[in-house]
FIKOLZA-1660 file (N, C-alpha, C; in steps of 0.1 Angstrom, whole numbers, plus 5000, padded with zeros to 4 digits):
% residues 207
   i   px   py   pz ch aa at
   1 4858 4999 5006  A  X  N
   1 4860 5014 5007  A  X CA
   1 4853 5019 5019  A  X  C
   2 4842 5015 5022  A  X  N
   2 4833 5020 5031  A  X CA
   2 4839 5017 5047  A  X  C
   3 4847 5004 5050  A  X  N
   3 4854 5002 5057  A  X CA
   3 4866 5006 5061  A  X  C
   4 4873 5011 5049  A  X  N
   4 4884 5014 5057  A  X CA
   4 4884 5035 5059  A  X  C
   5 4867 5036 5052  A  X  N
   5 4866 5052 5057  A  X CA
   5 4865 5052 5072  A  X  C
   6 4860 5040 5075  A  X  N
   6 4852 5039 5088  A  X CA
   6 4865 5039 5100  A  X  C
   7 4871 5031 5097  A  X  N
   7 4884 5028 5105  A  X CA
   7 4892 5038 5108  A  X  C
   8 4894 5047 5095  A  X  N
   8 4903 5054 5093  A  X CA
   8 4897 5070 5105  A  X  C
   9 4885 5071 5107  A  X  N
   9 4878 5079 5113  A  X CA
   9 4876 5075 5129  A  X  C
  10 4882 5065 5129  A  X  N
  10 4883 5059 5145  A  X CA
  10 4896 5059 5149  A  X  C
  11 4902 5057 5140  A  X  N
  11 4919 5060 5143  A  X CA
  11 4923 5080 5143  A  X  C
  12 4916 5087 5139  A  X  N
  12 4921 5096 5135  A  X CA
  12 4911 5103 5153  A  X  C
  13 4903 5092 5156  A  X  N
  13 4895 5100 5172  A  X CA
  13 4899 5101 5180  A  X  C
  14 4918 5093 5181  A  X  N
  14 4929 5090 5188  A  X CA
  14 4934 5103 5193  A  X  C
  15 4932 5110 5183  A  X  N
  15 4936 5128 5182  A  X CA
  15 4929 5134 5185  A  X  C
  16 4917 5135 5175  A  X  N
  16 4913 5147 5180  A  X CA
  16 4896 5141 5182  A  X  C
  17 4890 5144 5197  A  X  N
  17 4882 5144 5202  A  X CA
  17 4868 5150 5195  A  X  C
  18 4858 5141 5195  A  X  N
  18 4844 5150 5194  A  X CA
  18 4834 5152 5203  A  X  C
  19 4827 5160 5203  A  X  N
  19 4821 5161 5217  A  X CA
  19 4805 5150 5209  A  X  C
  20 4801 5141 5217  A  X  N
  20 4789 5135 5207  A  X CA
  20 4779 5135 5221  A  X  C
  21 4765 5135 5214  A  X  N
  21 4755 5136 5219  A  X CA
  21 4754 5124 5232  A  X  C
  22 4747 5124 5243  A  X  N
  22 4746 5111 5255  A  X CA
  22 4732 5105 5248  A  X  C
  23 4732 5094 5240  A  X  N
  23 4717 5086 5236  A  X CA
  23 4721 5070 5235  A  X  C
  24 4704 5070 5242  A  X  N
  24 4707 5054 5249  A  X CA
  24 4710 5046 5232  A  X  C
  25 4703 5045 5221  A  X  N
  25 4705 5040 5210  A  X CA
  25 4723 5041 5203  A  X  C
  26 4723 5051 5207  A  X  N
  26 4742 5048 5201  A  X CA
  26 4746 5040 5212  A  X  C
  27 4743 5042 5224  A  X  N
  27 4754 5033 5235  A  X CA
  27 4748 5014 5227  A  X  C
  28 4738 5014 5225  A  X  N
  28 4728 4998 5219  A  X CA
  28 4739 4994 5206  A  X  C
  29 4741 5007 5197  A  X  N
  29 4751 5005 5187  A  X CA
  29 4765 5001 5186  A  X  C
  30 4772 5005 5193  A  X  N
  30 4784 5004 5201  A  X CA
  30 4782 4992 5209  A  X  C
  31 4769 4989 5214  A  X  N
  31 4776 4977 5220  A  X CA
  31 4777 4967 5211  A  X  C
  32 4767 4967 5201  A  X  N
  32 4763 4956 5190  A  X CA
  32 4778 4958 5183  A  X  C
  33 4783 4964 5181  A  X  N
  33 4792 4967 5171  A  X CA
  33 4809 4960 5173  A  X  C
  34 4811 4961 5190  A  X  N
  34 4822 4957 5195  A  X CA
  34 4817 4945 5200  A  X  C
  35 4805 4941 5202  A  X  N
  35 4807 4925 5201  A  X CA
  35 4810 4918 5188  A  X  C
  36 4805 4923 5174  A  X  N
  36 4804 4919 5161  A  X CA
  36 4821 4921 5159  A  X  C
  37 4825 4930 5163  A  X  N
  37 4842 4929 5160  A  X CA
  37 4852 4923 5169  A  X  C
  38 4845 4918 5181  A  X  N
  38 4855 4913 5188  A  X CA
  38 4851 4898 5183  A  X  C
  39 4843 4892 5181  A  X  N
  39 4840 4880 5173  A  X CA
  39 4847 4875 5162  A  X  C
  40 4852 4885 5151  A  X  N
  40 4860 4883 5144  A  X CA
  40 4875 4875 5145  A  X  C
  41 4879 4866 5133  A  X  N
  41 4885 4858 5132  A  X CA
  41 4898 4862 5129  A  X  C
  42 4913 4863 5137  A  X  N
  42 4922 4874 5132  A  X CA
  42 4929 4863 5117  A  X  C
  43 4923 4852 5121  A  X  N
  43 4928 4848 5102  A  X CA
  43 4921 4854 5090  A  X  C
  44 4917 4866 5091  A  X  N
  44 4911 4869 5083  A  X CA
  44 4921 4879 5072  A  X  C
  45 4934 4880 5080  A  X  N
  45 4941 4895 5076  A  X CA
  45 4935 4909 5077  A  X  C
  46 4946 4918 5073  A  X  N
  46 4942 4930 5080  A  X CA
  46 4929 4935 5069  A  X  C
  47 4931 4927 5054  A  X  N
  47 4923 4940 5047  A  X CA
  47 4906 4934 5048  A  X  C
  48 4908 4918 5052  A  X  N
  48 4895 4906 5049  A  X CA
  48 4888 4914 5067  A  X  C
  49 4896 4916 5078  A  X  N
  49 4893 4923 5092  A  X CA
  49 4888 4933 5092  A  X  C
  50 4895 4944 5087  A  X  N
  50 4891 4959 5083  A  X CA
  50 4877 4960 5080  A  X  C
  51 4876 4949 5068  A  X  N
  51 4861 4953 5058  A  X CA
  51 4852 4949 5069  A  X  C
  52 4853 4936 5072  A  X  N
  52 4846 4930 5085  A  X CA
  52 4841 4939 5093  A  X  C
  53 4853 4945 5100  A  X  N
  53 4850 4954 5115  A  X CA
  53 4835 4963 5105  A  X  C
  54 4842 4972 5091  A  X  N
  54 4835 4985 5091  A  X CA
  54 4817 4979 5087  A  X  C
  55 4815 4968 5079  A  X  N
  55 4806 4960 5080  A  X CA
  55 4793 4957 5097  A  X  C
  56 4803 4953 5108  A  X  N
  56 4796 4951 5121  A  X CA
  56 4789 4962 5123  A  X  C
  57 4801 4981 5121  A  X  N
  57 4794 4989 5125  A  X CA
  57 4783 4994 5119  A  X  C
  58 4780 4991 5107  A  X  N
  58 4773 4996 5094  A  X CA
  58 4757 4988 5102  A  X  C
  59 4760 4972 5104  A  X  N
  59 4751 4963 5105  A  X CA
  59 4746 4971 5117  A  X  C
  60 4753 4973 5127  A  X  N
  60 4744 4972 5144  A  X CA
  60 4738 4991 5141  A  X  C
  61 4744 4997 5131  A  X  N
  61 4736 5014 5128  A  X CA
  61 4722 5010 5126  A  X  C
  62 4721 5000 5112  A  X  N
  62 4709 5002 5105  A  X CA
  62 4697 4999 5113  A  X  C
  63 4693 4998 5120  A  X  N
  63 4678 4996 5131  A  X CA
  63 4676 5011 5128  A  X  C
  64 4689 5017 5134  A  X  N
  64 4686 5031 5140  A  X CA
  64 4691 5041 5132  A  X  C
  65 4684 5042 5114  A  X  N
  65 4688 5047 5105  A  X CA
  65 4678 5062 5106  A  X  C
  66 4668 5056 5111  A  X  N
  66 4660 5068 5109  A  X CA
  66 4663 5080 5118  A  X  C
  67 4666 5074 5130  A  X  N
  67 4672 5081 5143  A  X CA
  67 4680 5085 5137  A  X  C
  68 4692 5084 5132  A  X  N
  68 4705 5088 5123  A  X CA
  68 4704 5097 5116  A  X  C
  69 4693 5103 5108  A  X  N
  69 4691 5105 5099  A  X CA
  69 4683 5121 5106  A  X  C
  70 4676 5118 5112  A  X  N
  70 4672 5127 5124  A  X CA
  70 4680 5137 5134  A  X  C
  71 4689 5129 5140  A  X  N
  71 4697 5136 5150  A  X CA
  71 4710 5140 5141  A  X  C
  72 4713 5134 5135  A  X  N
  72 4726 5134 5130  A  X CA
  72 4730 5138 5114  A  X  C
  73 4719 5139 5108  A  X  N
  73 4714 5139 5093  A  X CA
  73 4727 5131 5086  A  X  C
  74 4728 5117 5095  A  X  N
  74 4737 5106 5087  A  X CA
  74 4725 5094 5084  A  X  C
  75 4732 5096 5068  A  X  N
  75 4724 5087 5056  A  X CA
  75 4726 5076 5053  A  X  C
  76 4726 5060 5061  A  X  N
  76 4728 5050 5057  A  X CA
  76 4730 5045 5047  A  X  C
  77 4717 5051 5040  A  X  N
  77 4719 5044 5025  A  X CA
  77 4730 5052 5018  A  X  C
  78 4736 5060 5025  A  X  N
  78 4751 5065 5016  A  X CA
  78 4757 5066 5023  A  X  C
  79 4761 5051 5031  A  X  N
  79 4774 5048 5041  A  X CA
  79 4785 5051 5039  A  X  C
  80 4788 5047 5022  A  X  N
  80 4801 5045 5011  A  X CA
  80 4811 5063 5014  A  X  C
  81 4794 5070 5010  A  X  N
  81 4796 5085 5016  A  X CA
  81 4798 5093 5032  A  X  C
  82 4792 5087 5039  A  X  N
  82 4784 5093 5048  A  X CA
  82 4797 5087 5058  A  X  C
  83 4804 5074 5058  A  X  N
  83 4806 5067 5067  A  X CA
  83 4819 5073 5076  A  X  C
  84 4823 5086 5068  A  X  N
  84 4833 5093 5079  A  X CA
  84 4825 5097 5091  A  X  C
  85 4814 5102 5085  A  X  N
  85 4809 5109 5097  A  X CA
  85 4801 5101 5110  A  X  C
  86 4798 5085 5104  A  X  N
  86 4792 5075 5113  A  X CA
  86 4804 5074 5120  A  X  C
  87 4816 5071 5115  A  X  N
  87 4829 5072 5121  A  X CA
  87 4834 5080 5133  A  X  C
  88 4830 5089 5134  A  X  N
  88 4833 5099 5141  A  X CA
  88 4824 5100 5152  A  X  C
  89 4809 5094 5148  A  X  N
  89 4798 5097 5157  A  X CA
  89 4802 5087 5169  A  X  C
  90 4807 5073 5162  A  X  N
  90 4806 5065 5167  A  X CA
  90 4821 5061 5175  A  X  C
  91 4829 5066 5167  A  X  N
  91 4845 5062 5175  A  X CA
  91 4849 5068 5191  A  X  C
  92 4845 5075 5196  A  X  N
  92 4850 5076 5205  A  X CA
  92 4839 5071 5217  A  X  C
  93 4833 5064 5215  A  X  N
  93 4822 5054 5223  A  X CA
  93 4831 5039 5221  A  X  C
  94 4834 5039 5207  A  X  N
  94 4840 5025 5211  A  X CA
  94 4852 5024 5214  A  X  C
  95 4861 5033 5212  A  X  N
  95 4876 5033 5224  A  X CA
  95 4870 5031 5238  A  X  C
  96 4861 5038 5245  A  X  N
  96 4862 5037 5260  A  X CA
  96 4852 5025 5262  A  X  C
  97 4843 5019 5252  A  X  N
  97 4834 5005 5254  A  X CA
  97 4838 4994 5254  A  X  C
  98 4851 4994 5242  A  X  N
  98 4858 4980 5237  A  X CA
  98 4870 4985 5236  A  X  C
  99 4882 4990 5241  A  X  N
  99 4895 4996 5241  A  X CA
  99 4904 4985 5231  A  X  C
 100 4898 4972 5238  A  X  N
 100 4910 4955 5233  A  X CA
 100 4906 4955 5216  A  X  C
 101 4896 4961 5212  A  X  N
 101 4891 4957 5198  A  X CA
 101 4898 4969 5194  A  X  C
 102 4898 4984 5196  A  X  N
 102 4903 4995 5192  A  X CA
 102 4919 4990 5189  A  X  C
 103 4928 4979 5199  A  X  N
 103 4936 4979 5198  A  X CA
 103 4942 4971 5188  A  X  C
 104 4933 4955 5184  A  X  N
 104 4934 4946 5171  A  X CA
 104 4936 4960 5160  A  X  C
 105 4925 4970 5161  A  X  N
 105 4925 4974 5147  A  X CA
 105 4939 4982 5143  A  X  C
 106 4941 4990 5157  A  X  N
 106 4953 4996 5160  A  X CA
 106 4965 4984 5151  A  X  C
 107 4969 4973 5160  A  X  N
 107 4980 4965 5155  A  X CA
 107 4980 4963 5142  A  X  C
 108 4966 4960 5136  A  X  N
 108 4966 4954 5121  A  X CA
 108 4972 4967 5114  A  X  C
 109 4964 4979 5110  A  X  N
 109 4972 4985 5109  A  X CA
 109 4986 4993 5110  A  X  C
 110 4992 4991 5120  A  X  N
 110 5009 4989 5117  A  X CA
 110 5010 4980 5115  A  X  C
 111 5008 4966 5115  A  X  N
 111 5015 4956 5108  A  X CA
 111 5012 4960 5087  A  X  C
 112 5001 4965 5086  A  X  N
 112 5000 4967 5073  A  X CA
 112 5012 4980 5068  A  X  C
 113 5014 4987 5082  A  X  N
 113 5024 4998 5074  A  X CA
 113 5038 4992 5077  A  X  C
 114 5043 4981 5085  A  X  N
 114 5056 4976 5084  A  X CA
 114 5053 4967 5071  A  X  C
 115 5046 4963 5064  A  X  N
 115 5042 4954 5053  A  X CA
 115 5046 4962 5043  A  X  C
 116 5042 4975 5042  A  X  N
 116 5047 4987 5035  A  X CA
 116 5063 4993 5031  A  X  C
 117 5064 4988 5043  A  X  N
 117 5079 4994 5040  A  X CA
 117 5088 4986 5039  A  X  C
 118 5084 4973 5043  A  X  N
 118 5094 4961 5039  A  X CA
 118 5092 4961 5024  A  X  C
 119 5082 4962 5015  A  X  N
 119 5082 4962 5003  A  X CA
 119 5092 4977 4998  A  X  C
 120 5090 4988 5002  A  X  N
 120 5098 4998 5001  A  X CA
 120 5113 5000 5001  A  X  C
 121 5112 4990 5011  A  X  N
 121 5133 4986 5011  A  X CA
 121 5136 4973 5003  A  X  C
 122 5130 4973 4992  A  X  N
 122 5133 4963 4987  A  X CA
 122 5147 4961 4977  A  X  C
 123 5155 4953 4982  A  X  N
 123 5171 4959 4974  A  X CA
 123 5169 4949 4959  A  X  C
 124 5179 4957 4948  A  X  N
 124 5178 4956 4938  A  X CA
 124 5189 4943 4935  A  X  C
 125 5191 4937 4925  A  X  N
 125 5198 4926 4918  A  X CA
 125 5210 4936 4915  A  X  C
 126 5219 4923 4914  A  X  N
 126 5233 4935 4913  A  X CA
 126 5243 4924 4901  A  X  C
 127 5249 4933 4892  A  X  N
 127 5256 4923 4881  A  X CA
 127 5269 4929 4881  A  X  C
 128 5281 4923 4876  A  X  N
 128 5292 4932 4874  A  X CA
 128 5297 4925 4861  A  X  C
 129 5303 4932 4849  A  X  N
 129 5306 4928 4832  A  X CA
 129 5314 4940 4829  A  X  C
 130 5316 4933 4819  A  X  N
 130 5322 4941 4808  A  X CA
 130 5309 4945 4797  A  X  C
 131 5312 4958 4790  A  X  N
 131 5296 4966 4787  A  X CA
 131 5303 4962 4769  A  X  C
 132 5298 4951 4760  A  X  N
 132 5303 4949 4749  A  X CA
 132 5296 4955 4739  A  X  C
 133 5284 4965 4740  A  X  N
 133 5275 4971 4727  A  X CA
 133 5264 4980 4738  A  X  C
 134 5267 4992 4731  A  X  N
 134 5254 4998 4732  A  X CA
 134 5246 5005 4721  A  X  C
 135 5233 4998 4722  A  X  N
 135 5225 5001 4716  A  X CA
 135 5213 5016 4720  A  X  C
 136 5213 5021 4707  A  X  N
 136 5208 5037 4714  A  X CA
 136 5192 5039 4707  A  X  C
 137 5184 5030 4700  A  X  N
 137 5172 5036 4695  A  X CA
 137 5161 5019 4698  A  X  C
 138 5151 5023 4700  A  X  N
 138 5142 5038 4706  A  X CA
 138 5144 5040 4722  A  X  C
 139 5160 5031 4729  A  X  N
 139 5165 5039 4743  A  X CA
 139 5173 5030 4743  A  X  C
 140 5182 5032 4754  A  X  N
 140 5193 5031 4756  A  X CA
 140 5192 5014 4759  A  X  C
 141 5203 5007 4757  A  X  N
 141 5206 4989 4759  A  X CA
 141 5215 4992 4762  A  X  C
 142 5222 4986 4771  A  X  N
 142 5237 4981 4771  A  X CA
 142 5237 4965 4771  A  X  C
 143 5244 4961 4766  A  X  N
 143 5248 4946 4764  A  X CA
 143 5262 4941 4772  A  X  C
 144 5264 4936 4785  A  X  N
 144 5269 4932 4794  A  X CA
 144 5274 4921 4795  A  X  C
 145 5290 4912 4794  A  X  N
 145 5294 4897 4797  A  X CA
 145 5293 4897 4812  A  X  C
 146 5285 4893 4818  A  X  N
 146 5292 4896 4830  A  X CA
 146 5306 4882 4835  A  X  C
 147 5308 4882 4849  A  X  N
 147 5322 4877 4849  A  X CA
 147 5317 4861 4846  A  X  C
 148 5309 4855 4843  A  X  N
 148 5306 4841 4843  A  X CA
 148 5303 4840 4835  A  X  C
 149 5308 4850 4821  A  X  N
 149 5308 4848 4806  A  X CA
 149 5295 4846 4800  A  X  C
 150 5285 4847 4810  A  X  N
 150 5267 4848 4809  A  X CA
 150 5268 4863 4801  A  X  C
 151 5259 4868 4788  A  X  N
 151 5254 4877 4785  A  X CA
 151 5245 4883 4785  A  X  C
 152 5241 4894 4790  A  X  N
 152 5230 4899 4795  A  X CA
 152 5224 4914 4793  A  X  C
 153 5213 4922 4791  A  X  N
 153 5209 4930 4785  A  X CA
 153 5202 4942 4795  A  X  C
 154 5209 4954 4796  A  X  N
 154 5205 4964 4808  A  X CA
 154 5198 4972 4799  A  X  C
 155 5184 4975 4802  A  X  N
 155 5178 4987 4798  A  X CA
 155 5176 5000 4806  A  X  C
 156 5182 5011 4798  A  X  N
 156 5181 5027 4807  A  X CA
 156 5168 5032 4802  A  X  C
 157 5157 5032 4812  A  X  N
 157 5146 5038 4805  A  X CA
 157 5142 5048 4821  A  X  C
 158 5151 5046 4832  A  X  N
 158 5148 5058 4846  A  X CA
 158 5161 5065 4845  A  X  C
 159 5156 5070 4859  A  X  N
 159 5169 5076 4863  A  X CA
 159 5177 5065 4872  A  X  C
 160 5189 5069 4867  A  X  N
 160 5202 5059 4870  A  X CA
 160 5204 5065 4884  A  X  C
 161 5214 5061 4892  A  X  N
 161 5218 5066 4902  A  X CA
 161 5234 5061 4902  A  X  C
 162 5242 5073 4899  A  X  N
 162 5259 5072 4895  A  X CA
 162 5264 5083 4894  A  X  C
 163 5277 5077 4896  A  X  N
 163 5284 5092 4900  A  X CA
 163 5292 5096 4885  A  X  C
 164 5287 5087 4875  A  X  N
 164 5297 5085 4865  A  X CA
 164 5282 5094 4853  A  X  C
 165 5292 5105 4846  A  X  N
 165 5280 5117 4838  A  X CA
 165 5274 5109 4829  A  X  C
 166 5262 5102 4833  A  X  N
 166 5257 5092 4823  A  X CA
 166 5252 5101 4813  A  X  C
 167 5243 5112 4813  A  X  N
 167 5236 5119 4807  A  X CA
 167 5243 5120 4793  A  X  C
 168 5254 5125 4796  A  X  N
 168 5265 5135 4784  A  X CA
 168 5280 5117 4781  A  X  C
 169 5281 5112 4787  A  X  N
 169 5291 5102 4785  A  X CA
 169 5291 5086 4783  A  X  C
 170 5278 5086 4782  A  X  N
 170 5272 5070 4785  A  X CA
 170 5278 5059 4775  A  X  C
 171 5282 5066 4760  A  X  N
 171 5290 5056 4750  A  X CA
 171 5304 5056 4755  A  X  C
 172 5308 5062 4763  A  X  N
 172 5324 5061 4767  A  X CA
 172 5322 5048 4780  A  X  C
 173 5311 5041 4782  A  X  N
 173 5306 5032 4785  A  X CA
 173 5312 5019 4782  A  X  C
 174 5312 5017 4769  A  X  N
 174 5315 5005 4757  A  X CA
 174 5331 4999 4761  A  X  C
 175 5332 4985 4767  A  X  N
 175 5347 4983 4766  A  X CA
 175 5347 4989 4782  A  X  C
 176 5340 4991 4793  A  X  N
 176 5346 4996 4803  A  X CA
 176 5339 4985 4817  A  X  C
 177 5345 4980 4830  A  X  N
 177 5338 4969 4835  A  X CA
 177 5326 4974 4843  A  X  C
 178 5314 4974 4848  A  X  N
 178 5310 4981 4851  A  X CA
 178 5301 4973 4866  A  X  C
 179 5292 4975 4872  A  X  N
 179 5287 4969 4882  A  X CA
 179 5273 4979 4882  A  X  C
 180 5263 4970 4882  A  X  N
 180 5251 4975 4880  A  X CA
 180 5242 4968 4887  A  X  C
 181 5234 4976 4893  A  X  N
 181 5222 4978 4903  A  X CA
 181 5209 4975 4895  A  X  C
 182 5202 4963 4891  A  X  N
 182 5189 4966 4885  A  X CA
 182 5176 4959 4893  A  X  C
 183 5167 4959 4886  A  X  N
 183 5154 4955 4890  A  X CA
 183 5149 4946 4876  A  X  C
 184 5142 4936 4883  A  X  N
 184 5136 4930 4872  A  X CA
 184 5119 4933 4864  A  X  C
 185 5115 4934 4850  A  X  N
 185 5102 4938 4854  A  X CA
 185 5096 4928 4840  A  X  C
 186 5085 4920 4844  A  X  N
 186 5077 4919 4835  A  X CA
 186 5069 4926 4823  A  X  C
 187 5072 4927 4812  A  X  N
 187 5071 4930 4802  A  X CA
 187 5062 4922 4792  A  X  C
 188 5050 4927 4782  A  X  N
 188 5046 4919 4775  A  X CA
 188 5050 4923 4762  A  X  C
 189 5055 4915 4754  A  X  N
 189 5064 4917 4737  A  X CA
 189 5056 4913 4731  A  X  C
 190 5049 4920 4720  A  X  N
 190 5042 4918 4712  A  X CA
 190 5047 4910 4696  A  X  C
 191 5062 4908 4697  A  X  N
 191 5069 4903 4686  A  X CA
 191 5068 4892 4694  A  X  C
 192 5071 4885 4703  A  X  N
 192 5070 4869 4710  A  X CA
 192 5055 4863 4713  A  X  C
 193 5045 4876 4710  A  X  N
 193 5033 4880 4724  A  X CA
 193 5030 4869 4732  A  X  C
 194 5039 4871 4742  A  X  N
 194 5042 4868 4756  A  X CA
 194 5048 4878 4761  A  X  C
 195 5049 4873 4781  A  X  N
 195 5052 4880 4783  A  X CA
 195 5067 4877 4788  A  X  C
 196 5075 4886 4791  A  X  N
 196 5089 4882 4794  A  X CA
 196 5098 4893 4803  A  X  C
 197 5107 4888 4812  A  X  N
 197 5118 4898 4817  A  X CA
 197 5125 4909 4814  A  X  C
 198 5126 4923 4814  A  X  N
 198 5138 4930 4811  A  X CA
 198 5147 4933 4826  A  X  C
 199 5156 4937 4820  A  X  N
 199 5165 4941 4837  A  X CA
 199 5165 4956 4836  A  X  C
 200 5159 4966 4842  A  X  N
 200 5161 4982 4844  A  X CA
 200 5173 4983 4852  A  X  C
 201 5181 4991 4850  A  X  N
 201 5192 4999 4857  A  X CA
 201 5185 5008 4865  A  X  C
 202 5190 5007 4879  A  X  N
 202 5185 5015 4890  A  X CA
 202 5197 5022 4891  A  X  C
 203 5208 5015 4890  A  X  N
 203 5225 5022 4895  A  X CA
 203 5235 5017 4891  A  X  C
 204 5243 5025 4886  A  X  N
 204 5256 5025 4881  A  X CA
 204 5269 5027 4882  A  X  C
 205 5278 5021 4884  A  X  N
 205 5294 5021 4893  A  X CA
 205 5303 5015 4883  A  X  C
 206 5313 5023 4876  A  X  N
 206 5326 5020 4867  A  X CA
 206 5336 5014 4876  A  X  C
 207 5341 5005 4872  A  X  N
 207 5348 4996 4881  A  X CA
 207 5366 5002 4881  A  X  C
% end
């Protein structure tokens, strides 16, 4: 936690500027700090790096906690707390000290937000059948052949996405071929107790 406040307060100094005090003990900080991060191992990944980095800065403060605590009324021992504002004291000393270390932290974080969104575009499983039973308590089932005579079981428990009035027409369903968009999700069944597969309907298309 304490790390990625820390980071997050050095990225955000990209923006907007603070005017900070000229003392020889921060420049001593800063330097301790961007040597301790440039040392770092990029096999570590971004979140094993991050903690790392905000760790070095934490380590190269504490000498000069009391100083900290004095000039800056920043409270080491509530880094967890405090550490936006070590963040701030300290980030724009280390962009113009260590720019190449600013920049790892820079890339790791977009690579963690393309990580993000590749999980985000994640496309759904897609089936197409004939819809042979639906079952309506305690929600909706449809029971599906699909075309390889495999039988298979769609639960509606979101919102669908179809152009077909699921809301008000969904038993006019039964007997009709259909092509369906789902997601798979682990479930634990307390009648098997294990755990096991359902398929959720994400989307819906009458063929």
């Amino acid at each position: 936690m304490r790390s990625r406040i820390l980071i997050a307060s050095i990225a955000l100094l990209m923006l907007f500027s603070t005017n900070l005090k000229a003392q020889d003990y921060l420049d001593k900080i800063v330097e301790q700090a961007c040597d301790c991060v440039g040392k770092l191992s990029e096999d570590l990944g971004t979140e094993g790096f991050t903690m790392q980095a905000g760790l070095c800065m934490i380590q190269a403060a504490e000498p000069y906690s009391k100083k900290l605590m004095k000039d800056y009324d920043i409270d080491l021992s509530k880094a967890d707390v405090e550490g936006e504002a070590l963040g701030r004291l300290l980030g724009l000393k280390m962009i113009t000290a260590c720019p190449e270390v600013i920049m790892r932290l820079a890339e790791l974080a977009n690579d963690s937000e393309e990580e993000f969104e590749a999980v985000d575009e994640y496309e759904f499983l897609s089936s197409s059948g004939l819809i042979t039973e639906i079952i309506e308590e305690p929600f909706v089932v449809f029971t599906m052949k699909e075309e390889s005579g495999k039988v298979v079981k769609m639960y509606w428990l979101t919102f669908v996405d179809s152009e077909f009035a699921m809301m008000s027409q969904y038993s006019a369903l039964l007997g009709r071929k259909v092509t369906i968009e789902y997601s798979e999700v682990e479930i634990f069944d307390p009648r098997l107790k294990e755990y096991r597969n359902i398929n959720i309907i994400e989307a819906l298309a009458v063929n």
